[in-house]
PDB file of N, CA, C, O and CB in Angstrom:
ATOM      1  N   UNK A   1     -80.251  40.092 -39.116  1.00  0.00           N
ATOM      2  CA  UNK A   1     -81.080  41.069 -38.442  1.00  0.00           C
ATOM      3  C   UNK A   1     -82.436  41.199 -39.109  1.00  0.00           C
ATOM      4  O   UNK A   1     -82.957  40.293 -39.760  1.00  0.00           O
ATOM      5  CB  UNK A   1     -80.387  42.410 -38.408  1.00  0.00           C
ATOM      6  N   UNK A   2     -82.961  42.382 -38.898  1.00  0.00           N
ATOM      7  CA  UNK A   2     -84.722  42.571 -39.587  1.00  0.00           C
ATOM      8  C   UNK A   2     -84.113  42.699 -40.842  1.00  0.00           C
ATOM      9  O   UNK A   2     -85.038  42.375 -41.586  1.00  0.00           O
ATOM     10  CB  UNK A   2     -85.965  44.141 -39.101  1.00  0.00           C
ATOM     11  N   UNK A   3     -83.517  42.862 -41.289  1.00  0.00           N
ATOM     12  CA  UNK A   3     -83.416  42.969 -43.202  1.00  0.00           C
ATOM     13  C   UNK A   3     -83.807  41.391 -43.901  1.00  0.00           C
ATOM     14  O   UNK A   3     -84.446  41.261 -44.945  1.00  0.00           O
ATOM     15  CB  UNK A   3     -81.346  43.406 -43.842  1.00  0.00           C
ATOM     16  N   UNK A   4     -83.211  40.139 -42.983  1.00  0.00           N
ATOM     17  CA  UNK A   4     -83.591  38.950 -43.548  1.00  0.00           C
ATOM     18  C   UNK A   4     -84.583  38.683 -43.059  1.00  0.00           C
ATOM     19  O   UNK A   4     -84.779  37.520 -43.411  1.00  0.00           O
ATOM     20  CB  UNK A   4     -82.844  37.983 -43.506  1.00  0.00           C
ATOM     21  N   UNK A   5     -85.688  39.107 -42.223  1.00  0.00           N
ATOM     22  CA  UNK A   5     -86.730  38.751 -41.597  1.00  0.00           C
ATOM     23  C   UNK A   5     -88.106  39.769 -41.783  1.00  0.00           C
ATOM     24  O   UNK A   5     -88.876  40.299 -40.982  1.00  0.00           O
ATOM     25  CB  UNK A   5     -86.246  38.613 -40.237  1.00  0.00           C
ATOM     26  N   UNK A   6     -87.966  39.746 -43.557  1.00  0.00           N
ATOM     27  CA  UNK A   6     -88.767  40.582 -43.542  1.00  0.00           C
ATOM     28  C   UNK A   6     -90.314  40.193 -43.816  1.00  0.00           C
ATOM     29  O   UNK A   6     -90.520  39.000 -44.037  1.00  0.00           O
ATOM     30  CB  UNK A   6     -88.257  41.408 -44.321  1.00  0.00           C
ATOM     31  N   UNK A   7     -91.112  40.825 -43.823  1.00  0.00           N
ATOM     32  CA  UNK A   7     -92.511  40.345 -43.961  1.00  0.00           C
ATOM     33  C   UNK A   7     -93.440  41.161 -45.325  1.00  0.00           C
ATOM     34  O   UNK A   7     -93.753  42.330 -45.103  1.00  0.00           O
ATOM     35  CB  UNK A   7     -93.250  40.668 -42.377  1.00  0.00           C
ATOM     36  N   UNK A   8     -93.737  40.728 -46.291  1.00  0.00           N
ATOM     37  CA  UNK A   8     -94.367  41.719 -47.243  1.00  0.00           C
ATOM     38  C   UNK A   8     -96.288  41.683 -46.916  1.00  0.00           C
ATOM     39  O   UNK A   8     -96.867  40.656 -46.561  1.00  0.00           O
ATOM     40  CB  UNK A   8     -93.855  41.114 -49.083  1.00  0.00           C
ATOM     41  N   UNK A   9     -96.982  43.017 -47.137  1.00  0.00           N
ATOM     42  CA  UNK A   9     -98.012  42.758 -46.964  1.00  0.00           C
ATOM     43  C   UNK A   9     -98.530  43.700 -48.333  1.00  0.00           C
ATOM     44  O   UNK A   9     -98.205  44.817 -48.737  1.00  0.00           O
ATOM     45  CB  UNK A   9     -98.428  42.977 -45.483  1.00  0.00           C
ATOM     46  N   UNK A  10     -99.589  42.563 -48.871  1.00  0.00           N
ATOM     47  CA  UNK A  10     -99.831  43.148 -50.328  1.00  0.00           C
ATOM     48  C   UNK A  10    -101.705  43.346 -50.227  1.00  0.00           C
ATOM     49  O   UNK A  10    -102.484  42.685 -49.540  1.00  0.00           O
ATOM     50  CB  UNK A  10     -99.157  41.767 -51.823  1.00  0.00           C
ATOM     51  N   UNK A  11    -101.921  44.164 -50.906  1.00  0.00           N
ATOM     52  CA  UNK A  11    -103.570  43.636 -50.774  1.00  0.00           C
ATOM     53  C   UNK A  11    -103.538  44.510 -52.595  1.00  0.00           C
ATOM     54  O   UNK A  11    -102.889  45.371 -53.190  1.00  0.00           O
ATOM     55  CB  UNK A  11    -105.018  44.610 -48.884  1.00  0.00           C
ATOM     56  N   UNK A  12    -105.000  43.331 -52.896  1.00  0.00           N
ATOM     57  CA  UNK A  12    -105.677  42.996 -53.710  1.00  0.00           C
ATOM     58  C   UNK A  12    -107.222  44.274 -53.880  1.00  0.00           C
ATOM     59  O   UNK A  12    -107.941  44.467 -52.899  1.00  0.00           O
ATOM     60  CB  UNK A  12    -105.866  41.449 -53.275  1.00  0.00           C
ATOM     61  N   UNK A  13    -107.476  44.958 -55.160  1.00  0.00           N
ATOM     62  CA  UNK A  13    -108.550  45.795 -54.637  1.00  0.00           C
ATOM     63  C   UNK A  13    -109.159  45.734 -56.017  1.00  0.00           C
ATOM     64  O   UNK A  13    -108.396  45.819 -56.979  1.00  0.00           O
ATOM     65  CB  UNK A  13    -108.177  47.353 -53.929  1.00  0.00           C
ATOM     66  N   UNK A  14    -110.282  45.615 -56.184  1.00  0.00           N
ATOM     67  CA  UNK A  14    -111.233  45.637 -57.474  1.00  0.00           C
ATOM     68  C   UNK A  14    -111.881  46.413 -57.117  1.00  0.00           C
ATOM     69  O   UNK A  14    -112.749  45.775 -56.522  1.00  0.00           O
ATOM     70  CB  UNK A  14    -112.012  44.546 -57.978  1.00  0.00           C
ATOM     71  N   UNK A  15    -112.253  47.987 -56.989  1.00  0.00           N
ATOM     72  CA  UNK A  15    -113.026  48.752 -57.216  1.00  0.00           C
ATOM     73  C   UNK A  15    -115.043  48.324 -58.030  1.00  0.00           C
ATOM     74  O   UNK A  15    -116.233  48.426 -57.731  1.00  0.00           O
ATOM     75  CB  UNK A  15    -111.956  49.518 -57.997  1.00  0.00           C
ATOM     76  N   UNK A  16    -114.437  48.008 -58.767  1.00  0.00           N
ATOM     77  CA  UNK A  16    -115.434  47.318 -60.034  1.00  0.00           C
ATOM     78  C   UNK A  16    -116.543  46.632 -59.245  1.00  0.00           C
ATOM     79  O   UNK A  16    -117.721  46.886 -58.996  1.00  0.00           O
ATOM     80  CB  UNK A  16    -114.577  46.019 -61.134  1.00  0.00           C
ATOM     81  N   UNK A  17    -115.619  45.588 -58.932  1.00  0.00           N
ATOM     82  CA  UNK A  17    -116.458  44.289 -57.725  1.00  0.00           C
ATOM     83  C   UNK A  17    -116.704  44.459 -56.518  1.00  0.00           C
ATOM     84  O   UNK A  17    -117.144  43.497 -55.890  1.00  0.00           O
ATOM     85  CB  UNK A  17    -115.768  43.043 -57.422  1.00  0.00           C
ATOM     86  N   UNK A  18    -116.452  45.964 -55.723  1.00  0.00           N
ATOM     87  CA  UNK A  18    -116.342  45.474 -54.255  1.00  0.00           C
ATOM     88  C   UNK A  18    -115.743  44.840 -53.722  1.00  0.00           C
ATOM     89  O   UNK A  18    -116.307  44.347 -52.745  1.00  0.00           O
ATOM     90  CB  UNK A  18    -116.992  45.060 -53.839  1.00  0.00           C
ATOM     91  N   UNK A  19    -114.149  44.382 -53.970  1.00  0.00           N
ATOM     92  CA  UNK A  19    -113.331  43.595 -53.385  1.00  0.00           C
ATOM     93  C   UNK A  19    -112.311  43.861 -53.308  1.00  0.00           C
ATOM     94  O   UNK A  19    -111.564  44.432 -54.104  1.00  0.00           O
ATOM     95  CB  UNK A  19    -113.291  42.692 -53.689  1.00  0.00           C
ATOM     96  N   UNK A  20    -112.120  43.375 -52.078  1.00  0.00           N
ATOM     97  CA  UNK A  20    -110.386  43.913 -51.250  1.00  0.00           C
ATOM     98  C   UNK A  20    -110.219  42.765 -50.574  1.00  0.00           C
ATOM     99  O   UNK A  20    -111.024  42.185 -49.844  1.00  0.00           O
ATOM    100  CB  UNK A  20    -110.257  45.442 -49.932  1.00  0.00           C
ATOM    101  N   UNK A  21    -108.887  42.416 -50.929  1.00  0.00           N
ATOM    102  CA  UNK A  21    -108.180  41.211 -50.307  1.00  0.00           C
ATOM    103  C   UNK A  21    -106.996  41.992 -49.493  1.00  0.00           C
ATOM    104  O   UNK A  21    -106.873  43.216 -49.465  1.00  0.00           O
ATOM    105  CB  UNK A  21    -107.564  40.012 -51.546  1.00  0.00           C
ATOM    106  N   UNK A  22    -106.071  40.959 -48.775  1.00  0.00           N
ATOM    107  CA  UNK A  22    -105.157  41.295 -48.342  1.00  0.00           C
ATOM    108  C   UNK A  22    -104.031  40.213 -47.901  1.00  0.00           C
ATOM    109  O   UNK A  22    -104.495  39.347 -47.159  1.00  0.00           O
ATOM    110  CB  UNK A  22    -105.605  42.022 -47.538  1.00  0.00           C
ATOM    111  N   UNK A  23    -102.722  40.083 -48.182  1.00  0.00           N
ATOM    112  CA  UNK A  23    -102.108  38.850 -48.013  1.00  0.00           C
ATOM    113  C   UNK A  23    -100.781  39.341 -47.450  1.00  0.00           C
ATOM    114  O   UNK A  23    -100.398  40.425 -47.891  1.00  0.00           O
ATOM    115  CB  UNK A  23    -102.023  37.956 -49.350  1.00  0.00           C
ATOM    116  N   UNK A  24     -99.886  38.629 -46.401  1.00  0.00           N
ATOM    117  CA  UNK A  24     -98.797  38.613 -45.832  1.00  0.00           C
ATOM    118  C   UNK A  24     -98.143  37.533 -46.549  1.00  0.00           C
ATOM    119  O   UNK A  24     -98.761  36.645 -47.137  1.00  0.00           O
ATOM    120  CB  UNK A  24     -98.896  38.515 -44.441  1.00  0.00           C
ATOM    121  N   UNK A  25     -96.701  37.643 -46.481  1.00  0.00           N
ATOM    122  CA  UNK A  25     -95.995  36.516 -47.032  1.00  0.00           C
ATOM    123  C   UNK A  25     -94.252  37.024 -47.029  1.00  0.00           C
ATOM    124  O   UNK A  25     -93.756  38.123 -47.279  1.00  0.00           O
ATOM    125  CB  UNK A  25     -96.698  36.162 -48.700  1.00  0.00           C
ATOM    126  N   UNK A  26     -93.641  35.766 -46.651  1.00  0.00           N
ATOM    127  CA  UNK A  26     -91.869  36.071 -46.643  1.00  0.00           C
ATOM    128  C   UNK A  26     -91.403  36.847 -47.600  1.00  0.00           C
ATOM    129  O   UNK A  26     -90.541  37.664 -47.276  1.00  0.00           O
ATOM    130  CB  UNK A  26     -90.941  34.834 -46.840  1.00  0.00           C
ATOM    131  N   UNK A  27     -91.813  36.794 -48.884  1.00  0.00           N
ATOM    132  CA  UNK A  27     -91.502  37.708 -50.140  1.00  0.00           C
ATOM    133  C   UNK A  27     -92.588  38.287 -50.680  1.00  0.00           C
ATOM    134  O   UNK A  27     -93.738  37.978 -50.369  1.00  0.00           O
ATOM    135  CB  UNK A  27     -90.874  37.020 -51.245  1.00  0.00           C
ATOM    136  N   UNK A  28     -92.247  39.252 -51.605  1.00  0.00           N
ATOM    137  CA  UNK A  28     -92.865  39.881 -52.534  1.00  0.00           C
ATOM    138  C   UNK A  28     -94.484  39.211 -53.174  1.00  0.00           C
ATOM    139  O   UNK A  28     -95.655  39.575 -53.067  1.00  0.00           O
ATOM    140  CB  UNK A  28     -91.744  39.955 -53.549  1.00  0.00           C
ATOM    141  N   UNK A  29     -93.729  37.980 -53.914  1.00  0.00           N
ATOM    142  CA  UNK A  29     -93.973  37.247 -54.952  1.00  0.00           C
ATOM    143  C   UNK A  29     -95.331  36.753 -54.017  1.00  0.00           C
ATOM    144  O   UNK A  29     -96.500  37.034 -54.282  1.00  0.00           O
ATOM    145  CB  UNK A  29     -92.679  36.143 -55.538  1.00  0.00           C
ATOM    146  N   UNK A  30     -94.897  36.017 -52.962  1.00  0.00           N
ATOM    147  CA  UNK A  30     -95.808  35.299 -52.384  1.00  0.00           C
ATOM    148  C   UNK A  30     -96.486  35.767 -51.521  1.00  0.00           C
ATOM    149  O   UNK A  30     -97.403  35.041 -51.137  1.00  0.00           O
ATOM    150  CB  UNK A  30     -95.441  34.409 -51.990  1.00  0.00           C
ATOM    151  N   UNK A  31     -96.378  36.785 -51.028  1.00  0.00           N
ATOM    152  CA  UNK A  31     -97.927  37.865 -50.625  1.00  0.00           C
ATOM    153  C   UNK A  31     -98.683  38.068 -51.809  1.00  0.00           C
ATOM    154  O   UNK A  31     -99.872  37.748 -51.808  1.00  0.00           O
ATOM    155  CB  UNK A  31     -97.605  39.615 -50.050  1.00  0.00           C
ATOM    156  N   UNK A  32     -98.165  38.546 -52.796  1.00  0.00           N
ATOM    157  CA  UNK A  32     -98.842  38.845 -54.083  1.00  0.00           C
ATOM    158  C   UNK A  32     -99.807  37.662 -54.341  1.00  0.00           C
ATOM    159  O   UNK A  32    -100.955  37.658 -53.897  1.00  0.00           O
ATOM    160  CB  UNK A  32     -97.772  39.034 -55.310  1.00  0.00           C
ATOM    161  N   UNK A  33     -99.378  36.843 -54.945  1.00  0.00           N
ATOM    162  CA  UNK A  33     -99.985  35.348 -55.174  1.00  0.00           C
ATOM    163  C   UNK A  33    -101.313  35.077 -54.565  1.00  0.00           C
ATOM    164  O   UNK A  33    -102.387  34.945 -55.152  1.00  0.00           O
ATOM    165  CB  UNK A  33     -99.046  34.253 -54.572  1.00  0.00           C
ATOM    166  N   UNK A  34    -101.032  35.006 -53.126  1.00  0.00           N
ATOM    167  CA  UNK A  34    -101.727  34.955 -51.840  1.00  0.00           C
ATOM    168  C   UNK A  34    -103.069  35.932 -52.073  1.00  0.00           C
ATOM    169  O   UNK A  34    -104.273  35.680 -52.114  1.00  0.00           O
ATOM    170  CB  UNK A  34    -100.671  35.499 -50.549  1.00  0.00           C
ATOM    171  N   UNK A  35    -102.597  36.681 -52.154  1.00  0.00           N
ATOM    172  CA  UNK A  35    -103.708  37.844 -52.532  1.00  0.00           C
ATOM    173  C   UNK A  35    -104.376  37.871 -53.127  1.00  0.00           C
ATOM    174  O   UNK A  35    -105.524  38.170 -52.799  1.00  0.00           O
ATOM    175  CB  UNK A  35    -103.581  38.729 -52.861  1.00  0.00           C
ATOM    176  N   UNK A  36    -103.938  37.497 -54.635  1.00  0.00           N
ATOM    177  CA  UNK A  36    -104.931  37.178 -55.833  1.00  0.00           C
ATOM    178  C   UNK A  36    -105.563  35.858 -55.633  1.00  0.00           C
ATOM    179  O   UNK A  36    -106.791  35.846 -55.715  1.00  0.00           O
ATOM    180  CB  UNK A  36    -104.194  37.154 -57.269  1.00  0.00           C
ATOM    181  N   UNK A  37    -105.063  34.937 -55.428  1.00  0.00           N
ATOM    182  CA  UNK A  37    -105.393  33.612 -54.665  1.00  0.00           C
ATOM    183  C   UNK A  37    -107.000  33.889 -53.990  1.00  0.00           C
ATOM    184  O   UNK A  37    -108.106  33.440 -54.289  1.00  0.00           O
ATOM    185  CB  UNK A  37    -104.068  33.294 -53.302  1.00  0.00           C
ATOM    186  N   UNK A  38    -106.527  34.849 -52.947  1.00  0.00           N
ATOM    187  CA  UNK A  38    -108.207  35.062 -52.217  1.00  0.00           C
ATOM    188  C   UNK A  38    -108.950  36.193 -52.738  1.00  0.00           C
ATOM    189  O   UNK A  38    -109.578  36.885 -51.937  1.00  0.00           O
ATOM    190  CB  UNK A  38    -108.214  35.397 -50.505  1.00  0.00           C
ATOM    191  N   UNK A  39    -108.961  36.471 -53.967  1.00  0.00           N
ATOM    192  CA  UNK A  39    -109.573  37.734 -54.659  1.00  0.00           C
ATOM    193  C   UNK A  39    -110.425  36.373 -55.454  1.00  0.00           C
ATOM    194  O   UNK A  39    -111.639  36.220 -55.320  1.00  0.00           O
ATOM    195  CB  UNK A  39    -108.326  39.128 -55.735  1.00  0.00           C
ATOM    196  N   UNK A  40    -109.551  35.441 -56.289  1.00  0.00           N
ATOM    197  CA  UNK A  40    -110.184  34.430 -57.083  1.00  0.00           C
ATOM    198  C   UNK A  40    -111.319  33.521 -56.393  1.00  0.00           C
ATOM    199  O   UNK A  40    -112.283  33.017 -56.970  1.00  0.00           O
ATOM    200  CB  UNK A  40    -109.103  33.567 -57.572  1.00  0.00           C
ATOM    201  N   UNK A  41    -111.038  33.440 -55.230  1.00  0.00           N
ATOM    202  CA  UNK A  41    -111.739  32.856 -54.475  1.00  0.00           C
ATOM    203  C   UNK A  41    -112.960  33.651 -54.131  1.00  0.00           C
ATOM    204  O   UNK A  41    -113.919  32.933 -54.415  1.00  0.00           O
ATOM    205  CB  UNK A  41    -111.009  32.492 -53.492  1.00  0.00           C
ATOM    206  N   UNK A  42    -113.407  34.878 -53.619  1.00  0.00           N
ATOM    207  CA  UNK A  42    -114.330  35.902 -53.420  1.00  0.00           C
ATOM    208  C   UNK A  42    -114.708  35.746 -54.873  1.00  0.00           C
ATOM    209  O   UNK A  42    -115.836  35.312 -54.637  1.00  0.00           O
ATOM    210  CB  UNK A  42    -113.800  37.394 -52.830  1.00  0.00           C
ATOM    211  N   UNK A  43    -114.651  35.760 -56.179  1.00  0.00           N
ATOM    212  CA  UNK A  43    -115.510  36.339 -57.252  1.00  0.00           C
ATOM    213  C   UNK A  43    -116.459  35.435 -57.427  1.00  0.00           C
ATOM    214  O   UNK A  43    -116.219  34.252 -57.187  1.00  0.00           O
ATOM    215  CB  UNK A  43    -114.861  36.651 -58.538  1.00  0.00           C
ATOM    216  N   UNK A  44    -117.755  35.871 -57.898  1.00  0.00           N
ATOM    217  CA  UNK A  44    -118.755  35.321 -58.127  1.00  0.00           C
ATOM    218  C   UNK A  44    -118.252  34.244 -59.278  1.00  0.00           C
ATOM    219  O   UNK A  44    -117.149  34.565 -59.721  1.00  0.00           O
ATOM    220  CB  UNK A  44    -119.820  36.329 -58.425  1.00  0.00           C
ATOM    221  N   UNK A  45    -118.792  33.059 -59.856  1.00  0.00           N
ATOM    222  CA  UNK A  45    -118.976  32.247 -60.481  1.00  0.00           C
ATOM    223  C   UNK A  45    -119.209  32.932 -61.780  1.00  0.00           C
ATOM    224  O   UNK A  45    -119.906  33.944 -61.850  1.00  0.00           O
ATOM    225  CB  UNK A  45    -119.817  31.469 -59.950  1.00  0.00           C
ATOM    226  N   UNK A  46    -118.567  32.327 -62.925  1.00  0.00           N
ATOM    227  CA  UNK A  46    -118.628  32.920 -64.030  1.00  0.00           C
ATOM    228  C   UNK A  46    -119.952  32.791 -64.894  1.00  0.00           C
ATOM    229  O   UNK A  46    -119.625  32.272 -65.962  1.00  0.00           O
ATOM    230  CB  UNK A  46    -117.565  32.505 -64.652  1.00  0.00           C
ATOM    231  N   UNK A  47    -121.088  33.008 -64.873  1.00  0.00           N
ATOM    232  CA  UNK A  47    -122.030  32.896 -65.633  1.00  0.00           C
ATOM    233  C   UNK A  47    -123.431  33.063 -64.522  1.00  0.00           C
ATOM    234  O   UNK A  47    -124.606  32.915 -64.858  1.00  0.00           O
ATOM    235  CB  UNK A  47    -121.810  31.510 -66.482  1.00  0.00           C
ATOM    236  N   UNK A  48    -123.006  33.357 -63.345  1.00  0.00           N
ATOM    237  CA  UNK A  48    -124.226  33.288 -62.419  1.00  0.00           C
ATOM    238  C   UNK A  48    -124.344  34.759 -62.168  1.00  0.00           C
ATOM    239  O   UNK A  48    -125.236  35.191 -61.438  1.00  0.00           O
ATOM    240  CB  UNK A  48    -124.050  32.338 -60.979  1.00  0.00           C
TER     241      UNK A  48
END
């Protein structure tokens, strides 16, 4: 039933930076991931 079909939705928020992500995923783990995944991706370049 919906108990094995569940969907996690996680989001990502840096206050600091102006950034909010947000990620869906079958588990926990991998919304999470997902999330930080596109937070790493949004940050500026380290030295620019």
């Amino acid at each position: 039933g919906e108990a094995h079909d569940q969907t996690f939705r996680v989001q990502c928020i840096m206050d600091d930076l102006s950034l909010h992500t947000e990620a869906e995923g079958k588990s926990r783990r991998m919304a999470e991931q997902l999330a930080a995944q596109l937070a790493l991706e949004k940050l500026p370049e380290a030295g620019s």
